[in-house]
NUVOLUM-855838 format. One line per 4 residues: number of its first residue (from 1); their letters; for each residue x, y, z of N, C-alpha, C. Coordinates in steps of 0.001 Angstrom, whole numbers, plus 500000, padded with zeros to 6 digits. Atoms other than C-alpha are relative to their C-alpha. Last residue first. Example, Ala and Ser with C-alpha at 12.3 -4.5 7.8 and 13.67 -1.06 7.14 Angstrom:
! NUVOLUM-855838
2) sa) 499180,498810,499940,513670,498940,507140,499230,501090,500730; 500890,498810,500000,512300,495500,507800,500900,501200,500000
This chain:
! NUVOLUM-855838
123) xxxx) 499382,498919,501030,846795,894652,519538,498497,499792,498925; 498652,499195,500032,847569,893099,522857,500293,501195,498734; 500235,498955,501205,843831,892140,523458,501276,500794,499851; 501311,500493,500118,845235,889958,527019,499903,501175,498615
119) xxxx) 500849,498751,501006,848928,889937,527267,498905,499614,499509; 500607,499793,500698,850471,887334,529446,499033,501158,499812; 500371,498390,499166,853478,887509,531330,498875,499849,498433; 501153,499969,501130,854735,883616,531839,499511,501639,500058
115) xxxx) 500983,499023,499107,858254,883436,534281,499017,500678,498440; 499851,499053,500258,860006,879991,534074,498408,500997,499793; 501213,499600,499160,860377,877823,537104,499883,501626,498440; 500999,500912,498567,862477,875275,536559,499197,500926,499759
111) xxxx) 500548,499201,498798,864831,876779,533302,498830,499576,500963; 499127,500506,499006,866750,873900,531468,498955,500702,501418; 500814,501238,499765,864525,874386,528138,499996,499615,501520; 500591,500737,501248,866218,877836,528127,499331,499154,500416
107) xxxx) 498997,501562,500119,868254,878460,531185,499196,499712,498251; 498611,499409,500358,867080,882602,531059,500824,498423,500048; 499427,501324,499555,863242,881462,530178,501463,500243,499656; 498070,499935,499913,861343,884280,529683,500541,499005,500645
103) xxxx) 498834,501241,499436,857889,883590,527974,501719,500605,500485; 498445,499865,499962,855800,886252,526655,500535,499112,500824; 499789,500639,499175,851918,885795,525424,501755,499719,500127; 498791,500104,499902,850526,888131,523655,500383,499383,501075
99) xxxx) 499068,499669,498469,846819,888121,522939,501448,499421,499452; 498334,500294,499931,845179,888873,519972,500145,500115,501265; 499184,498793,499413,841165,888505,520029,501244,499547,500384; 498973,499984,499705,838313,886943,518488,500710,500863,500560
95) xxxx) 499090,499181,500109,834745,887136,519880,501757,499388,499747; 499123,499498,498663,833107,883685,520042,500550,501293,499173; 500915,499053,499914,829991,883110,517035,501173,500828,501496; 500213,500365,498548,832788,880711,515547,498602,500997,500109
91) xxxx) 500757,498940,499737,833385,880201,511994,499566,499560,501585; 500184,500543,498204,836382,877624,511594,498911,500996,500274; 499825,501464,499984,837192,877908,507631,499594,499582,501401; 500894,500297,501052,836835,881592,507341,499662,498040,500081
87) xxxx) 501179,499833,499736,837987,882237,510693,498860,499258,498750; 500416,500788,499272,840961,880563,510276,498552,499771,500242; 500034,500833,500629,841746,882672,506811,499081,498818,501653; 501336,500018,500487,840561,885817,508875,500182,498501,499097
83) xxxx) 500943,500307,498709,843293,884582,511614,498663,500073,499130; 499903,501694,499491,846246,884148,509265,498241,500021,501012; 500424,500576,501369,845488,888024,507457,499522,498501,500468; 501337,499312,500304,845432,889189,511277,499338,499308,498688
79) xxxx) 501065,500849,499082,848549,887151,512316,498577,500389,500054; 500039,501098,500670,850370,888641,509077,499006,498893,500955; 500842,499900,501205,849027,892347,509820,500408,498494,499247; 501839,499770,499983,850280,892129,513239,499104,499349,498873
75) xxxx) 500438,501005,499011,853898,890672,512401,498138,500093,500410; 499932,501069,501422,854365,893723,509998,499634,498492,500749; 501485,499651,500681,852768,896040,512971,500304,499179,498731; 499958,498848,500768,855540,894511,515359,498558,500387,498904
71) xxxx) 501160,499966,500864,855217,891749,517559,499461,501325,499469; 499717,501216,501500,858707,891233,518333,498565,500010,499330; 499514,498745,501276,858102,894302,520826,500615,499201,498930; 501114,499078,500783,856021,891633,523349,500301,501147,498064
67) xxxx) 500448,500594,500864,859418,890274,524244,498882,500468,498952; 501442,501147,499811,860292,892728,525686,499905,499574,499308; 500698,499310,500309,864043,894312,524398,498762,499087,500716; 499428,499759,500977,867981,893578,525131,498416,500708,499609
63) xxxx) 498705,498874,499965,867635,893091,528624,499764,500618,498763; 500554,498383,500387,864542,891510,528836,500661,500943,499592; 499996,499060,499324,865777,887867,529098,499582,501176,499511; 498972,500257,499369,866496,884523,527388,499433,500824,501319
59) xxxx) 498890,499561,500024,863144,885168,525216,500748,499248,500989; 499158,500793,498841,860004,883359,524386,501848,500435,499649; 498725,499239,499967,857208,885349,522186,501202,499564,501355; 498975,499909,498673,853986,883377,521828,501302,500275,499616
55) xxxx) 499267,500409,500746,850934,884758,519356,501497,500170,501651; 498928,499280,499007,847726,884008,520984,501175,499395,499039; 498728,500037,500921,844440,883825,518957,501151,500947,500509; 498618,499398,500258,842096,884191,521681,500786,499147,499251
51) xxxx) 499074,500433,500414,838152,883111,520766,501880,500315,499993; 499082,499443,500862,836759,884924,523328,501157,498593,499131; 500332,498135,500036,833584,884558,525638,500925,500247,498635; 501730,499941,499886,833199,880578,525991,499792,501187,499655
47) xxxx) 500287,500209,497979,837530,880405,527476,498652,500183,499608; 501326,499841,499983,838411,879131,523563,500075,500155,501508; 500481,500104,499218,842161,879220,522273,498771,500328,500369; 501225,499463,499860,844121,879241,519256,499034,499442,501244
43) xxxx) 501162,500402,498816,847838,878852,520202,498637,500436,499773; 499431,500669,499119,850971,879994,517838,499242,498919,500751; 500641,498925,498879,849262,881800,514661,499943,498245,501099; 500316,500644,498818,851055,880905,511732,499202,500598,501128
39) xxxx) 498732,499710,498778,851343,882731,508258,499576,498864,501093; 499786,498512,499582,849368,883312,504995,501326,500202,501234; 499404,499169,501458,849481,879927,502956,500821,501213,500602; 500482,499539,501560,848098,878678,506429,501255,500430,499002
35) xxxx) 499496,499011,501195,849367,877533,509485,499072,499625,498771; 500724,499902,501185,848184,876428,513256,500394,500822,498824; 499430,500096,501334,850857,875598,515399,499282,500005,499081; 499085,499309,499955,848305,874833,518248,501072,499855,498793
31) xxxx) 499132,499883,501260,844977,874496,517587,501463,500426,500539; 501095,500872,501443,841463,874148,519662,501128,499778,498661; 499484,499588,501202,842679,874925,523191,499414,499094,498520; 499727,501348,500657,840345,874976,525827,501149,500223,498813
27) xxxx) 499861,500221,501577,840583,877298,528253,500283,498788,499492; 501243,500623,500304,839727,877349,532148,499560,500065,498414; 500899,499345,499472,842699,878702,533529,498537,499975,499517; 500186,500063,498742,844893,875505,534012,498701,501327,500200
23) xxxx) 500936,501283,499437,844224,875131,530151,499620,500249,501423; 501338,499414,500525,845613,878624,529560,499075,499188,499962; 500641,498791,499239,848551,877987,531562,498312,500597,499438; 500335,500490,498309,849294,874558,530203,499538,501104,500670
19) xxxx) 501131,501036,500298,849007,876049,526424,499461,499755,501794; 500947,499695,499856,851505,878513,527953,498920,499784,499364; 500158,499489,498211,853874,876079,529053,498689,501038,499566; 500545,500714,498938,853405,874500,525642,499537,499729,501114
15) xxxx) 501521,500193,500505,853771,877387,523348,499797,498713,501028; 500688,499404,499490,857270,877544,525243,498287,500683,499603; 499894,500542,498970,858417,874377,524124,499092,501094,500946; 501381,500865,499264,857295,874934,521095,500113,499314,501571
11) xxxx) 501277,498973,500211,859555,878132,520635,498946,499023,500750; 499999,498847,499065,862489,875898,522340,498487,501103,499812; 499812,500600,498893,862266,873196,519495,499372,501042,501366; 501427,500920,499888,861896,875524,517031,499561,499274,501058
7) xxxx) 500929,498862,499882,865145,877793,518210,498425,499480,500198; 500254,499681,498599,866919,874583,518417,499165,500851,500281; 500650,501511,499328,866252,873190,514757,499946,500846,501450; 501377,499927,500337,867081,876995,513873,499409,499257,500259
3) xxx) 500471,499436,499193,870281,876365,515504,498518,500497,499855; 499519,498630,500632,871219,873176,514230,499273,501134,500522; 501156,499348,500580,871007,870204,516092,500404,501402,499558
């Protein structure tokens, strides 16, 4: 597989764990991998109060930078444009709201127990 095949792979792997985490906490999810024209937006999610539109960030390790700091203000303003297109087409009466959701997984796919650090209104 090529490494961008792997990267994909691995991203949705970790949109999955924290799908499962946001189910286990009493969310529904309503979309994952959702794209437009505009961009993607990882996990849309419903807990009754807040529509969260969560964008997931899955590293090796911290060393080099948080994850979180991949979601830059050019990254913002494409999961913002992506979210009023959702909205327009999905009208809710729920509050939206960005969360960040970081994944470190130092085995990759391999890792048992890896460690979730979620960001509630991250931006």
């Amino acid at each position: 597989m090529s490494g961008g095949g792997e990267r994909k792979l691995l991203g949705r792997w970790g949109e999955a764990l924290v799908a499962e985490e946001l189910r286990k906490s009493g969310c529904a999810i309503l979309a994952a991998g959702w794209h437009c024209r505009l961009g993607e937006i990882d996990l849309i999610a419903s807990d009754g109060k807040y529509l969260r539109l969560v964008e997931v960030k899955l590293r090796k390790s911290a060393s080099f930078a948080q994850a979180r700091e991949a979601v830059d203000a050019r990254k913002q303003a494409k999961l913002r444009a992506a979210a009023e297109l959702y909205l327009a087409w999905n009208p809710t009466r729920l509050q939206p709201r960005f969360d960040v959701a970081e994944v470190y997984a130092p085995l990759g796919m391999e890792t048992r127990q890896p460690r979730i650090n979620y960001i509630e209104n991250a931006f």
